[in-house]
Residue, then its C-alpha position, 0 to 999 in steps of 0.5 A: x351678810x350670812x354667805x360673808x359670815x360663812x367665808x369668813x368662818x371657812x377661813x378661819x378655819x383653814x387658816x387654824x388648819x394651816x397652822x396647826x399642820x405648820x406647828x406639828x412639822x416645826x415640833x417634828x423637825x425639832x425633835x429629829x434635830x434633838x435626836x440627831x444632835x444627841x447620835x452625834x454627840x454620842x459619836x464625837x465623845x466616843x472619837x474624843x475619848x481616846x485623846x481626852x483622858x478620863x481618870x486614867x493617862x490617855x483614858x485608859x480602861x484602868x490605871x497601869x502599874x507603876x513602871x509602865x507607861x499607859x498607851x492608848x492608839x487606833x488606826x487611820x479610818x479610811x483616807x479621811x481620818x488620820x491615825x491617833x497616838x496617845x502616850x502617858x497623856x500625851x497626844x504623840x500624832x494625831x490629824x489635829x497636830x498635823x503630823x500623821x499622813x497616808x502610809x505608816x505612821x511612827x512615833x518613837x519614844x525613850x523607853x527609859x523616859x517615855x519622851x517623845x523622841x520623833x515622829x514620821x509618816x511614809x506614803x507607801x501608796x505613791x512614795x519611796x521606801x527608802x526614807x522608811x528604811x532610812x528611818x528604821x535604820x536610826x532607831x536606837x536600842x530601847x527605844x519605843x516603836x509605834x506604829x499605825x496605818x493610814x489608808x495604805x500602808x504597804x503597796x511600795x513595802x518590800x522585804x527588807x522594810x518588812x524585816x527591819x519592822x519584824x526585828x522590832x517585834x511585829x508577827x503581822x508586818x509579813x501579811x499587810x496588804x493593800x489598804x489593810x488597817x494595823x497598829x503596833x506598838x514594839x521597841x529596838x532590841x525586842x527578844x520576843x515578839x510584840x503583845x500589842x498589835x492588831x491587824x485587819x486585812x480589806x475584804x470587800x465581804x467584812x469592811x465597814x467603809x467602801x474600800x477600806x476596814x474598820x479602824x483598830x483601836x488598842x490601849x495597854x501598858x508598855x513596861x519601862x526599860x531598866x538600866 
């Protein structure tokens, strides 16, 4: 009886054992997801807050003046997240409207208005440059040009596609090379060259994702064309 009596005090024992060493992982693990769970949430709201205004149109830093219209844009990460186009509000291109894809993508707008009047995106890895060119082309005078990058955007450019990009007020457009990130925003009949574009070349010394740079955000105040 006592040896039954001390075995089953050893297996109470190392059963409570069992079960406390079971709770501390269950705790454990719990806690990891929580931390986990609130980095993640941090990254989406971070994602997010470029399509989703807060207090000011497209969820500018501050409020643009009266006469301008409020953008906000960021560039293409790598070859998995399409580039992203915000105009007084309006979502212009993004991944979720399927309308971006590998190259450069346009949006162009009404400078008198700011409606949207159409939207393009050109593979410059495995496509033509023709359409491009056709498209640059049919731009009409005071429209609003913006422009970003996804992937590649210049393996198939060529000189007169880069001229026709640099007349509406593109200084960078000359220097974009393979898998470089770049956004731009500028307008048919531009006099001077554009305020608003961002450029990064790929070096394999500064990029943050393997083969491709880090993705360009921009946001800032287009004035309205007058009449």
């Amino acid at each position: 009886m006592v040896r039954t009596g001390g075995f089953l005090k050893l297996a109470v024992l190392a059963f409570a054992f069992i079960l406390a060493i079971y709770l501390a992982f269950q705790l454990l693990e719990i806690r990891m997801e929580f931390r986990l769970g609130s980095r993640m949430g941090k990254s989406v709201f971070v994602k997010e807050d470029l399509v989703k205004p807060v207090g000011n149109k497209c969820g500018l830093s501050k409020a643009c003046p009266i006469g301008q219209f409020a953008f906000k844009m960021a560039s293409g990460a790598a070859s998995v997240v399409g580039p992203k186009m915000c105009l007084e509000d309006k979502m212009l291109m993004s991944a979720v409207k399927n309308n971006v894809g590998r190259g450069i993508n346009i949006a162009l707008v009404n400078g008198r208005t700011g409606a949207l009047n159409k939207t393009g995106f050109f593979d410059m890895w495995a496509g033509n440059v023709a359409p491009l060119i056709q498209f640059l082309k049919g731009i009409e005078e005071g429209t609003v040009v913006m422009m970003a990058s996804f992937d590649d955007p210049s393996t198939k450019l060529n000189d007169e596609a880069r001229k026709l990009i640099a007349d509406l007020g593109s200084t960078a457009i000359n220097n974009l090379g393979f898998r470089d990130n770049w956004i731009f925003v500028g307008g048919k009949g531009i006099k001077t060259k554009s305020p608003f574009e961002q450029h990064i070349k790929n070096s394999a010394d500064t990029n943050k994702f393997d083969g491709w740079p880090e993705v360009l955000e921009m946001e800032g105040c287009v004035p309205r064309k007058e009449d």
